[in-house]
C-alpha positions as CSV (number, residue, x, y, z in Angstrom):
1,X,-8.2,1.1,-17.6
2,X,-5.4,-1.2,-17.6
3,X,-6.4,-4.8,-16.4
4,X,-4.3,-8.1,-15.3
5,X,-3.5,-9.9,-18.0
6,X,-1.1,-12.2,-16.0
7,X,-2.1,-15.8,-16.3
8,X,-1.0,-18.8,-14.6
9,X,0.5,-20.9,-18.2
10,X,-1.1,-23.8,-19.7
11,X,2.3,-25.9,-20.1
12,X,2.3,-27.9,-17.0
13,X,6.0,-27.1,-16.5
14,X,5.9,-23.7,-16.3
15,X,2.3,-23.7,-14.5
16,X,4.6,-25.6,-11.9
17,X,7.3,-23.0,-11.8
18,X,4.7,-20.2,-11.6
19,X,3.0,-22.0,-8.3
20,X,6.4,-21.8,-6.8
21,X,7.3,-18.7,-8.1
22,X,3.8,-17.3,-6.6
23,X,4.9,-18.4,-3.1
24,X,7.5,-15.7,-2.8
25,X,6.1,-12.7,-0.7
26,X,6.7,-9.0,-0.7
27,X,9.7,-8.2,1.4
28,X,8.2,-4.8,2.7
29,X,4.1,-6.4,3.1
30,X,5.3,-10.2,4.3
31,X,1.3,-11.0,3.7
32,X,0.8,-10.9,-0.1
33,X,2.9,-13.2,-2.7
34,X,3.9,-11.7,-5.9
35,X,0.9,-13.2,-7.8
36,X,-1.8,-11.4,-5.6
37,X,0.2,-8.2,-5.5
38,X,0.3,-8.0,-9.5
39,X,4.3,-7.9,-10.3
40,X,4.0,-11.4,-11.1
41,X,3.4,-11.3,-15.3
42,X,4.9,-14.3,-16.8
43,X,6.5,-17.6,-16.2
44,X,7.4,-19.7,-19.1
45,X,10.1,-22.5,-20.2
46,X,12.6,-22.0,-22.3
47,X,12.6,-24.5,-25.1
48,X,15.4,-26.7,-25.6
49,X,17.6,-25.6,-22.9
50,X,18.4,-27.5,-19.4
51,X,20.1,-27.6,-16.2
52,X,22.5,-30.2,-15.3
53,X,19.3,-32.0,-13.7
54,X,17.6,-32.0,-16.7
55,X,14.9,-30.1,-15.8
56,X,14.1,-27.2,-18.0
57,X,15.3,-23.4,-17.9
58,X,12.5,-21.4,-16.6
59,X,12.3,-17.5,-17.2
60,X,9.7,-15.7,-15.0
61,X,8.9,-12.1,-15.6
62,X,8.0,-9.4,-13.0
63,X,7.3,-5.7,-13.1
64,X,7.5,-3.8,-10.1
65,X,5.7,-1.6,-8.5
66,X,7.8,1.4,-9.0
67,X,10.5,1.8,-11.3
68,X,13.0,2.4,-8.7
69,X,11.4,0.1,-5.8
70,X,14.0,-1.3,-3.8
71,X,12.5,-4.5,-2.8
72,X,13.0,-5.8,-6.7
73,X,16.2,-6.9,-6.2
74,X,15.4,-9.1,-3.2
75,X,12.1,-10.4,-4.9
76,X,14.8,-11.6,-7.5
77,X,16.6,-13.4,-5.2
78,X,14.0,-15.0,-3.6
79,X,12.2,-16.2,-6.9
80,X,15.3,-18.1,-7.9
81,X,16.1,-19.4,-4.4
82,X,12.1,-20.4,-4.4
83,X,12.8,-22.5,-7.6
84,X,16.2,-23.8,-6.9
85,X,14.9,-25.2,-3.9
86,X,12.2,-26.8,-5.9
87,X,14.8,-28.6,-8.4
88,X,15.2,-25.7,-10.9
89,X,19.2,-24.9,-11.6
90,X,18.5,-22.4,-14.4
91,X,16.2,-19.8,-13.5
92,X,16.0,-16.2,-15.2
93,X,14.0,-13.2,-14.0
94,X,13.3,-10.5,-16.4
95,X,12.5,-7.3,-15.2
96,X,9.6,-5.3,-17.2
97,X,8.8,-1.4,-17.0
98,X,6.4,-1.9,-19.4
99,X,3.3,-2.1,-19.4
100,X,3.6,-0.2,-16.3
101,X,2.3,-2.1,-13.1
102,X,-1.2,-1.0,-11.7
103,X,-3.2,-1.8,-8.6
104,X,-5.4,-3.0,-11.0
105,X,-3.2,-6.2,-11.2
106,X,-3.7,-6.8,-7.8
107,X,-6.2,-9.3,-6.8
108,X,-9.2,-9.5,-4.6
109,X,-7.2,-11.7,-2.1
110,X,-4.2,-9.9,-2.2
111,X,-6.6,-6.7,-1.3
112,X,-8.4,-8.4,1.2
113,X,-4.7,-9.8,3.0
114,X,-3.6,-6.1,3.1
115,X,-6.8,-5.4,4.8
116,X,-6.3,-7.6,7.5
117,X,-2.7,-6.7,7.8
118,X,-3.5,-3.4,8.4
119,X,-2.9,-1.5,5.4
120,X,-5.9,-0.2,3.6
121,X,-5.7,-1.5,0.2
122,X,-6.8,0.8,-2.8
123,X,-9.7,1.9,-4.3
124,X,-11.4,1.8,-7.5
125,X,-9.8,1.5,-10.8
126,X,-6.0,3.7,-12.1
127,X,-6.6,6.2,-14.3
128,X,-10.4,6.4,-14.5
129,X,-11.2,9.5,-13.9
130,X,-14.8,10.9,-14.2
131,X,-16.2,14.4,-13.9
132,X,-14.4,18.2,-14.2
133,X,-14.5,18.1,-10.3
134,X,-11.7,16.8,-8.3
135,X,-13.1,15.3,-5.1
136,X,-11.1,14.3,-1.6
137,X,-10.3,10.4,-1.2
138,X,-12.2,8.9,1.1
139,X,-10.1,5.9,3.1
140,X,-11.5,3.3,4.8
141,X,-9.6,2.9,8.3
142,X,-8.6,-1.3,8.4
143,X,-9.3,-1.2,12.0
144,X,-12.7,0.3,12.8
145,X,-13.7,0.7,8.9
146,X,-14.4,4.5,9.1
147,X,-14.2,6.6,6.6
148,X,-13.6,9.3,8.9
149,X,-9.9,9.5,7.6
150,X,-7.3,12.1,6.6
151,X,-4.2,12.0,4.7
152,X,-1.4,12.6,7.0
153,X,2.1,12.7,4.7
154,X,1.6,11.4,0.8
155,X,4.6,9.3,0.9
156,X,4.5,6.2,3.9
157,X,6.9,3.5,4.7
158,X,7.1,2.8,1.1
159,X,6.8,5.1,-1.9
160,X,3.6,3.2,-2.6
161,X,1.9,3.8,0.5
162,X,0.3,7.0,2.3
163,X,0.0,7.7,5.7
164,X,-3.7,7.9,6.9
165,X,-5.0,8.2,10.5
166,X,-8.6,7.5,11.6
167,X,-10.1,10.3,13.3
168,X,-12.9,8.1,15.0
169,X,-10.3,5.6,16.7
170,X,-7.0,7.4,16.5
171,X,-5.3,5.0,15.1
172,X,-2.5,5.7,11.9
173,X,-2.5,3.2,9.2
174,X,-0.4,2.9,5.4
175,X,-2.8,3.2,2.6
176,X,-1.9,1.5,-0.6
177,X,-1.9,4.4,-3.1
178,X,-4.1,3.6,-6.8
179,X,-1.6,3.4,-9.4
């Protein structure tokens, strides 16, 4: 079981820069910030060095959902533009594959914002797996909260989504796949 270890820092600086840093949403679900979704890991200052302002270099660190997820380089972009409007000049983003990201990193809220928005958020914990049998997920429709679900196509708008629809009120929804 693989848990967030993500803290906001100590160092009032860099707790600063991780604040704004945490305001950035996902580009592809426009109602969860980086922190609630998990990919946020680090934010720290980098001793002794400056920008032109004097305010200190900042290096954040994300890990994204997917090796290959295509919203990474955007959610780069919009972290430094994020600080840069805030007064930082030098801002780094390091990319991490490893640990691997989990929705276990994701947080209560960010779960419960992906619930309103429609997508059902996921369900118990990433690689716990109990028992020789291998049951059917059961999905909880956001909209009428059935569990009267099936799977249409693994894959949905995003490689971490699946395509569900309810069979009690018809309706399709993205569910966001345990990792």
């Amino acid at each position: 079981m693989s848990t967030n270890t993500a803290v906001r820092p100590a160092d009032a600086e860099a707790a600063k820069a991780w604040d704004i840093a945490a305001t950035v949403c996902d580009p592809e679900i426009p109602v969860i910030n980086i922190a609630e979704l998990g990919i946020l890991r680090s934010v720290r200052t980098i001793e002794g060095e400056y920008d032109g302002a004097g305010n200190p270099a900042v290096e954040v660190t994300i890990t994204p959902t997917y090796s290959g997820c295509p919203a990474m380089d955007a959610i780069r972009d919009d972290v430094v533009a994020a600080l840069a409007a805030n007064g930082y000049g030098d801002v780094r983003v390091k990319l991490v594959l490893a640990p691997a990201w989990t929705t276990d990193w994701m947080t209560a809220e960010g779960k419960a914002k992906l619930n309103e928005y429609g997508i059902a958020p996921p369900t118990g914990l990433a690689g716990v797996r109990t028992g020789p049998v291998s049951l059917g997920l059961s999905v909880k429709c956001p909209r009428c909260n059935s569990l009267n679900t099936r799977e249409l196509t693994r894959f949905g708008s995003t490689s971490c989504k699946a395509l569900y629809q309810c069979n009690e009120c018809k309706e399709p929804f993205d569910y966001f796949k345990v990792l």
